[in-house]
Residue frames as a rotation matrix with the C-alpha (Angstrom) as fourth column:
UNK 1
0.907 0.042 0.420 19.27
0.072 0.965 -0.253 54.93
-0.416 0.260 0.872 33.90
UNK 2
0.106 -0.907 -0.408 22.92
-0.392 -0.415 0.821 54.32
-0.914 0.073 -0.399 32.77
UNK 3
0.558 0.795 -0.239 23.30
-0.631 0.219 -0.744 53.84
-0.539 0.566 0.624 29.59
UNK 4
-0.550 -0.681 -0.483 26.30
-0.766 0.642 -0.033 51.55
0.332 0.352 -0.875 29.59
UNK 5
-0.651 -0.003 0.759 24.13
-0.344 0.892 -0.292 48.81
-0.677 -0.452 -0.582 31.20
UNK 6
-0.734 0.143 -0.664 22.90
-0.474 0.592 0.651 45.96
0.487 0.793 -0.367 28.65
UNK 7
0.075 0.813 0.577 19.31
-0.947 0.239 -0.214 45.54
-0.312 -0.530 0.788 29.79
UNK 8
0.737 0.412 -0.536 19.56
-0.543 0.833 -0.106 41.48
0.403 0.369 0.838 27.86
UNK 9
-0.125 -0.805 -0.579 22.44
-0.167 0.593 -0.788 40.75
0.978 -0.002 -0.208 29.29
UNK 10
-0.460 0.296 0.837 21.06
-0.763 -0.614 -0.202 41.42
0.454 -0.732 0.509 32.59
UNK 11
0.520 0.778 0.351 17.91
-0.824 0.565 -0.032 39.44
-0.223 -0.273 0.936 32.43
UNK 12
0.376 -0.391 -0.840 20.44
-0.280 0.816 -0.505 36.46
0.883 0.425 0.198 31.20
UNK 13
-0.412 -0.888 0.201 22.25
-0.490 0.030 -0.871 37.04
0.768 -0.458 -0.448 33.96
UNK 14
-0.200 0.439 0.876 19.43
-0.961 0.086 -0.262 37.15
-0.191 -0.894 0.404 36.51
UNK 15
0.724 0.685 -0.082 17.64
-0.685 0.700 -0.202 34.33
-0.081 0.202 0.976 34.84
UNK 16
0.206 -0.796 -0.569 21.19
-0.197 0.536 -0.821 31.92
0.959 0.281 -0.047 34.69
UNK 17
-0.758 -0.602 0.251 21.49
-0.369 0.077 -0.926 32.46
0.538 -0.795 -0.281 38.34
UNK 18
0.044 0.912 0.409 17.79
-0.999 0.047 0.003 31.63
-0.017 -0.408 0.913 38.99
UNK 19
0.756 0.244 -0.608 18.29
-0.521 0.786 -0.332 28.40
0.397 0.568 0.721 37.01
UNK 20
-0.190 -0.700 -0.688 21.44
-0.147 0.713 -0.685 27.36
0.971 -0.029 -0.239 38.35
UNK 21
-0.836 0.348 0.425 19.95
-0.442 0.033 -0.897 28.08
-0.326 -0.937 0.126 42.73
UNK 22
0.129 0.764 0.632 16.25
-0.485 0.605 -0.632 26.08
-0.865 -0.225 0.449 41.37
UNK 23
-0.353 -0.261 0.899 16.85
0.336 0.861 0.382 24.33
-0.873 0.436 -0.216 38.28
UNK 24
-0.880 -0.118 -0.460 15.85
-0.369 -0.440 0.819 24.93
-0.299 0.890 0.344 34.87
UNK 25
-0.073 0.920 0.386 12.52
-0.034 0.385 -0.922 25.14
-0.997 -0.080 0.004 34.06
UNK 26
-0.915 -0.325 0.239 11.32
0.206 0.133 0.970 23.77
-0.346 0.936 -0.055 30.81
UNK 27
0.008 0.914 -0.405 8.02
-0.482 -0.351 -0.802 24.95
-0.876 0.202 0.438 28.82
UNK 28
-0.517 -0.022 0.856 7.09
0.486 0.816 0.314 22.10
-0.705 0.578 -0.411 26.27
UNK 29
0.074 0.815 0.575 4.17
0.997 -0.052 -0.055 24.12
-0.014 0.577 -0.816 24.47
UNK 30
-0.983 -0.155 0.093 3.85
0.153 -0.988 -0.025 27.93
0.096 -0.010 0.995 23.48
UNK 31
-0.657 0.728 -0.198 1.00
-0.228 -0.442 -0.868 30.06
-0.719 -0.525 0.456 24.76
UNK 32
-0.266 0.687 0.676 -2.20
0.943 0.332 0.034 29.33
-0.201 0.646 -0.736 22.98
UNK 33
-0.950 0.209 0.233 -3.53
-0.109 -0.918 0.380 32.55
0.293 0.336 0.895 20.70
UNK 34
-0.504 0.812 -0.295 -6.86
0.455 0.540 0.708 30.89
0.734 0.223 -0.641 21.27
UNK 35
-0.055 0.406 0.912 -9.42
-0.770 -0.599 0.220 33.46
0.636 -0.691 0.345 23.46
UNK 36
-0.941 0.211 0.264 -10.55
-0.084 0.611 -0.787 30.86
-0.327 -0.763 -0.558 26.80
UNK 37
0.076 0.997 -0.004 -13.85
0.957 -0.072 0.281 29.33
0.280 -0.026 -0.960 27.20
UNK 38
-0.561 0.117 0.820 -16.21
-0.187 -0.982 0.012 31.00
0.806 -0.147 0.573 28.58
UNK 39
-0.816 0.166 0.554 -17.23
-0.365 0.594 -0.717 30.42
-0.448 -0.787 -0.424 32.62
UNK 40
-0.618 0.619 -0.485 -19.69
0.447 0.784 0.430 27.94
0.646 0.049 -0.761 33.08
UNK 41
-0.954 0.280 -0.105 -22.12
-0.139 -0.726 -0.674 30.21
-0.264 -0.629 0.731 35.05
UNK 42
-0.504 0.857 0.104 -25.82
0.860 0.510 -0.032 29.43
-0.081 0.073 -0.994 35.52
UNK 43
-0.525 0.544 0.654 -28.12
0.208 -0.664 0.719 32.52
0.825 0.513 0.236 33.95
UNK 44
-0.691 0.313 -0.651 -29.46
0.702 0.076 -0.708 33.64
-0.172 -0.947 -0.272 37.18
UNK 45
-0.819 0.279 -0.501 -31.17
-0.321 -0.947 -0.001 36.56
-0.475 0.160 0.866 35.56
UNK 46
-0.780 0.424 -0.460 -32.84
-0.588 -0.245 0.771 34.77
0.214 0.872 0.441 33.34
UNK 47
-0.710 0.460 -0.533 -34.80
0.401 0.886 0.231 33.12
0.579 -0.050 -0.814 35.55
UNK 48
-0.595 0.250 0.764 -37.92
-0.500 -0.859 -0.108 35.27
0.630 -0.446 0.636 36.54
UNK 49
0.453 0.886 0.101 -39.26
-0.143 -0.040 0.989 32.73
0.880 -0.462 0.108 39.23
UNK 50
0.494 -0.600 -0.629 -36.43
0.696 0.707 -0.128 32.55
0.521 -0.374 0.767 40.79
UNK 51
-0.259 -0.654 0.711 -36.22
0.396 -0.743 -0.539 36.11
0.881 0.142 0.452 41.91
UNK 52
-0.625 0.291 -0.724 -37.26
0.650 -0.319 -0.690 38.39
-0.432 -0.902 0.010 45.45
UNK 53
-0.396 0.501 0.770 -40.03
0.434 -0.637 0.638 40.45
0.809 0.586 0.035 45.35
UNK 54
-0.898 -0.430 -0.091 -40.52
0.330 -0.522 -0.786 42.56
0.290 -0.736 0.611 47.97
UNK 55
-0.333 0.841 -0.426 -43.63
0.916 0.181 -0.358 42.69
-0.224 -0.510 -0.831 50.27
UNK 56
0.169 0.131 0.977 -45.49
0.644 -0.765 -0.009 46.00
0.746 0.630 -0.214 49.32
UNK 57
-0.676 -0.632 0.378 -44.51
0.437 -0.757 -0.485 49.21
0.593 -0.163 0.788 51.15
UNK 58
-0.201 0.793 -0.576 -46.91
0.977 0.117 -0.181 49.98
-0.076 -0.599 -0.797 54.22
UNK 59
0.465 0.606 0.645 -49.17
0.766 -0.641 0.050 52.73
0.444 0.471 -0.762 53.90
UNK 60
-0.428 -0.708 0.561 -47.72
0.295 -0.696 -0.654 56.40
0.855 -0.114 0.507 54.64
UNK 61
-0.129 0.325 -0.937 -49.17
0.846 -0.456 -0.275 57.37
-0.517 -0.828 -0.216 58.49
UNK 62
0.748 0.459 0.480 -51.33
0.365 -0.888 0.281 60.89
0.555 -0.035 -0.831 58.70
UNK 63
-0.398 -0.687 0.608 -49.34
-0.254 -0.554 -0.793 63.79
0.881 -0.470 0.046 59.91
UNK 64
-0.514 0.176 -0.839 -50.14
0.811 -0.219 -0.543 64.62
-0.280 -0.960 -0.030 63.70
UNK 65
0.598 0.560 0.573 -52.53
0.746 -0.650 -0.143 67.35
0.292 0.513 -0.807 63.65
UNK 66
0.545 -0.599 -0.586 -49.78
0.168 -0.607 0.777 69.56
-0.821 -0.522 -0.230 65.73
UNK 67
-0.570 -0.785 0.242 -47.35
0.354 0.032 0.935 68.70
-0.741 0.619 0.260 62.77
UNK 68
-0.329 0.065 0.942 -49.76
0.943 0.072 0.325 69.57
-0.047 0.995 -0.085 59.86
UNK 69
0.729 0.610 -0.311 -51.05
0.644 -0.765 0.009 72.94
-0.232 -0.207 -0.950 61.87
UNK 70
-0.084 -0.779 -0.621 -46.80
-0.199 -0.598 0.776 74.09
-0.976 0.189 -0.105 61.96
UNK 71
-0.437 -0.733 0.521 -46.42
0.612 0.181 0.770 72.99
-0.659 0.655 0.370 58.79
UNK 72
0.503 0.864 0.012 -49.34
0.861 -0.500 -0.088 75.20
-0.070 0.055 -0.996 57.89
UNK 73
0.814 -0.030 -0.580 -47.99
0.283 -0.851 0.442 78.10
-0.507 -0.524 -0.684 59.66
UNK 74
-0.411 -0.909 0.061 -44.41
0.331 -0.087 0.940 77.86
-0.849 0.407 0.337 57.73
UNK 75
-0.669 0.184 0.720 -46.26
0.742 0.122 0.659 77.62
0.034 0.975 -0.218 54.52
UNK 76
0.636 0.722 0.270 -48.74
0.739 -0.671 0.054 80.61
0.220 0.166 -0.961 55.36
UNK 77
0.661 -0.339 -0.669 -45.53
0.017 -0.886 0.464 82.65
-0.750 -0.318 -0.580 56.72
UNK 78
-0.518 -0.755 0.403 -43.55
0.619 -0.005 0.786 81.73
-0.591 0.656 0.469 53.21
UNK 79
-0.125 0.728 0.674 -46.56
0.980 -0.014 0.197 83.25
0.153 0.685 -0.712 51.62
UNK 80
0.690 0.171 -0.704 -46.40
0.640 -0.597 0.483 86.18
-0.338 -0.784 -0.521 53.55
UNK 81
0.052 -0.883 -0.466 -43.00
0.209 -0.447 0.870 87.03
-0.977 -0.143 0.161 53.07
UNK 82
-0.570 -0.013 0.821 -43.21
0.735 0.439 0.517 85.90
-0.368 0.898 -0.240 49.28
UNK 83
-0.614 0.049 0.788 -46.34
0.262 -0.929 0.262 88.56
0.744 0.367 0.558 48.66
UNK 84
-0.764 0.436 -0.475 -48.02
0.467 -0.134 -0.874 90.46
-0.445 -0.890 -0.101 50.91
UNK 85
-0.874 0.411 -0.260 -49.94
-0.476 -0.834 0.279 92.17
-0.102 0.367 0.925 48.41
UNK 86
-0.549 0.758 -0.353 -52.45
0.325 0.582 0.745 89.00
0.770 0.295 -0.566 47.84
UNK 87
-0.087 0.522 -0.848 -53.48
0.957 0.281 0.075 90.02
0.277 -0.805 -0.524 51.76
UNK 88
0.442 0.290 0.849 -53.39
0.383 -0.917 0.114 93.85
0.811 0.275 -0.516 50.91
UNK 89
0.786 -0.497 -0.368 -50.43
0.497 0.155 0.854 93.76
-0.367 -0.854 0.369 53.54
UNK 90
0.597 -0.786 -0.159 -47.71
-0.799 -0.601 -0.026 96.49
-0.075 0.143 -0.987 53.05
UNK 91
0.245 -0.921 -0.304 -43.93
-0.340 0.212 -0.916 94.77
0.908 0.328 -0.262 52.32
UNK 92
-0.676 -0.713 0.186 -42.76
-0.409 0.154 -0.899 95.26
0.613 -0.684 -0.396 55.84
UNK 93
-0.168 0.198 0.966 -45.74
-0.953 0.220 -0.211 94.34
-0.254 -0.955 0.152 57.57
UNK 94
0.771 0.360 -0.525 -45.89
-0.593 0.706 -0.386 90.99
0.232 0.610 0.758 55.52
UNK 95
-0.005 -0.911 -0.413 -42.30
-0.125 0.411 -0.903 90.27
0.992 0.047 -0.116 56.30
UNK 96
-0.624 -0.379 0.683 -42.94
-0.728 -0.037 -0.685 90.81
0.285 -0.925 -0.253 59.78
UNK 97
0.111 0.983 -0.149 -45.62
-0.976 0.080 -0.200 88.99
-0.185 0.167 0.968 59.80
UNK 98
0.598 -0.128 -0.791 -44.00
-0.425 0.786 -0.449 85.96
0.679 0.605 0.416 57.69
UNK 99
-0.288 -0.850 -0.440 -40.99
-0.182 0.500 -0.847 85.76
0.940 -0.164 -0.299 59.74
UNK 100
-0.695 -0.129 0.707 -43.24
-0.713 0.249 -0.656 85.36
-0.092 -0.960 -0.265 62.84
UNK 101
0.685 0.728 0.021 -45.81
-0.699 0.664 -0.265 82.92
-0.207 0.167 0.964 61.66
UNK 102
0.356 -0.732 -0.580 -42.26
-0.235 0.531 -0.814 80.92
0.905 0.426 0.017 60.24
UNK 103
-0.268 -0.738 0.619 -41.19
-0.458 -0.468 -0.756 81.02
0.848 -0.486 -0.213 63.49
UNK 104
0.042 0.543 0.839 -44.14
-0.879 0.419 -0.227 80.12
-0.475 -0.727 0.495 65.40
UNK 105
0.728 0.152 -0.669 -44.21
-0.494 0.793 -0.357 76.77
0.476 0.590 0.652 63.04
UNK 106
0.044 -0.778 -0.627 -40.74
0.045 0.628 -0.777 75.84
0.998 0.006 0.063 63.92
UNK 107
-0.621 -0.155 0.769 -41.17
-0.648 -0.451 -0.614 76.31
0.441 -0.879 0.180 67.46
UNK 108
0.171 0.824 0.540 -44.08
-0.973 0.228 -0.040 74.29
-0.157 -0.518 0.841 67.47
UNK 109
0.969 0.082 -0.235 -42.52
-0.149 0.947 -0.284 71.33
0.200 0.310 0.930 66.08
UNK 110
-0.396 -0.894 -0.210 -39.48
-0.272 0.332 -0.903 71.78
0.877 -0.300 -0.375 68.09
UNK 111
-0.370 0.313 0.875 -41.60
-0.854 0.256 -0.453 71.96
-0.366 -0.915 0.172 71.67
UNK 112
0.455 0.711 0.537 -43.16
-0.779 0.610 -0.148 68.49
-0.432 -0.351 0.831 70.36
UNK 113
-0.046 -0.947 -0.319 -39.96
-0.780 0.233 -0.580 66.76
0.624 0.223 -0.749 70.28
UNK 114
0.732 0.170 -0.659 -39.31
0.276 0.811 0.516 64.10
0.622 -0.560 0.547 72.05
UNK 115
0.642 -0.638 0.425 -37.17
-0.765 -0.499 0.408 64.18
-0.048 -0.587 -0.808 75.17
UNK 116
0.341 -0.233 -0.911 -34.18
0.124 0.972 -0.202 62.09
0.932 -0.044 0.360 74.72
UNK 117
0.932 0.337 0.133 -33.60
-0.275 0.421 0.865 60.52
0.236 -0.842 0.485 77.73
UNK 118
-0.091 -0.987 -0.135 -29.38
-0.891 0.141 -0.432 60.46
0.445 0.081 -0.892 78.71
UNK 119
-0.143 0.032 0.989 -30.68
-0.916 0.373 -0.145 57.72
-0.374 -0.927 -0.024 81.42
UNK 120
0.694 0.691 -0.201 -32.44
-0.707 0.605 -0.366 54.68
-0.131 0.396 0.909 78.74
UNK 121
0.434 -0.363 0.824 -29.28
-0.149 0.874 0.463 52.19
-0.888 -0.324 0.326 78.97
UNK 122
0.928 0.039 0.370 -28.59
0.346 0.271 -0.898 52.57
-0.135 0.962 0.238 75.31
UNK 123
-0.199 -0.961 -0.191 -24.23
0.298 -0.245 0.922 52.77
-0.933 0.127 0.336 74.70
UNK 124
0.455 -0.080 -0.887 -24.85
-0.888 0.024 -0.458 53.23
0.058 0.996 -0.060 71.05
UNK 125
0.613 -0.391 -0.686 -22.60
0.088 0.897 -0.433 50.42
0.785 0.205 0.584 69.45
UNK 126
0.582 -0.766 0.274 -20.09
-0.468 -0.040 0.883 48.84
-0.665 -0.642 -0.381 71.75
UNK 127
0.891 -0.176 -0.419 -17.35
-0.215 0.649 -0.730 47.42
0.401 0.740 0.540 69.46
């Protein structure tokens, strides 16, 4: 910033050429201190028949018995791994054990995937 330029003389300047290219504008009244109303705005909250309530939540569906047998098998090979001693099962053969009963679980609920189908007509979005 330089610090020969007169920042009031400036804004005179600008504001002298503004006035003399649109005219002089005149402001009869100074700014009220006074806060505004406040909006007119109807209390939607407070109006409790006037509100959505949502239909209850249909009941949760039963696993598949496939799904609750893997999910079994995961949860009997975390147990495994976790202690083997409840099943008087050495360390390693618990672990071996765990990580194939964990295995078989997730296998079984990958083979009863659906197939997706590349052929079913479906672009995803077109936009």
């Amino acid at each position: 910033m330089r610090a020969d330029l007169d920042e009031d003389a400036e804004w005179s300047r600008i504001v002298a050429a503004f006035e003399a290219e649109h005219g002089a504008s005149v402001v009869d009244e100074r700014p009220s201190d006074a806060p505004p109303p406040p909006p007119h705005e109807v209390a939607f909250l407070d109006l409790p028949e006037e509100h959505y309530e949502p239909p209850a939540p249909p009941p949760v569906p039963l696993p598949a018995p496939h799904a609750l047998y893997a999910g079994l098998l995961v949860l009997a090979g975390l147990v495994l791994i976790a202690v083997p001693g409840a099943l008087r099962l050495s360390a390693d053969v618990g672990l071996v054990l765990g990580v194939a009963a964990i295995a078989g679980g997730a296998a079984m609920l990958v083979s009863r995937m659906r197939e997706r189908s590349d052929q079913d007509g479906d672009d995803g979005a077109v936009v």
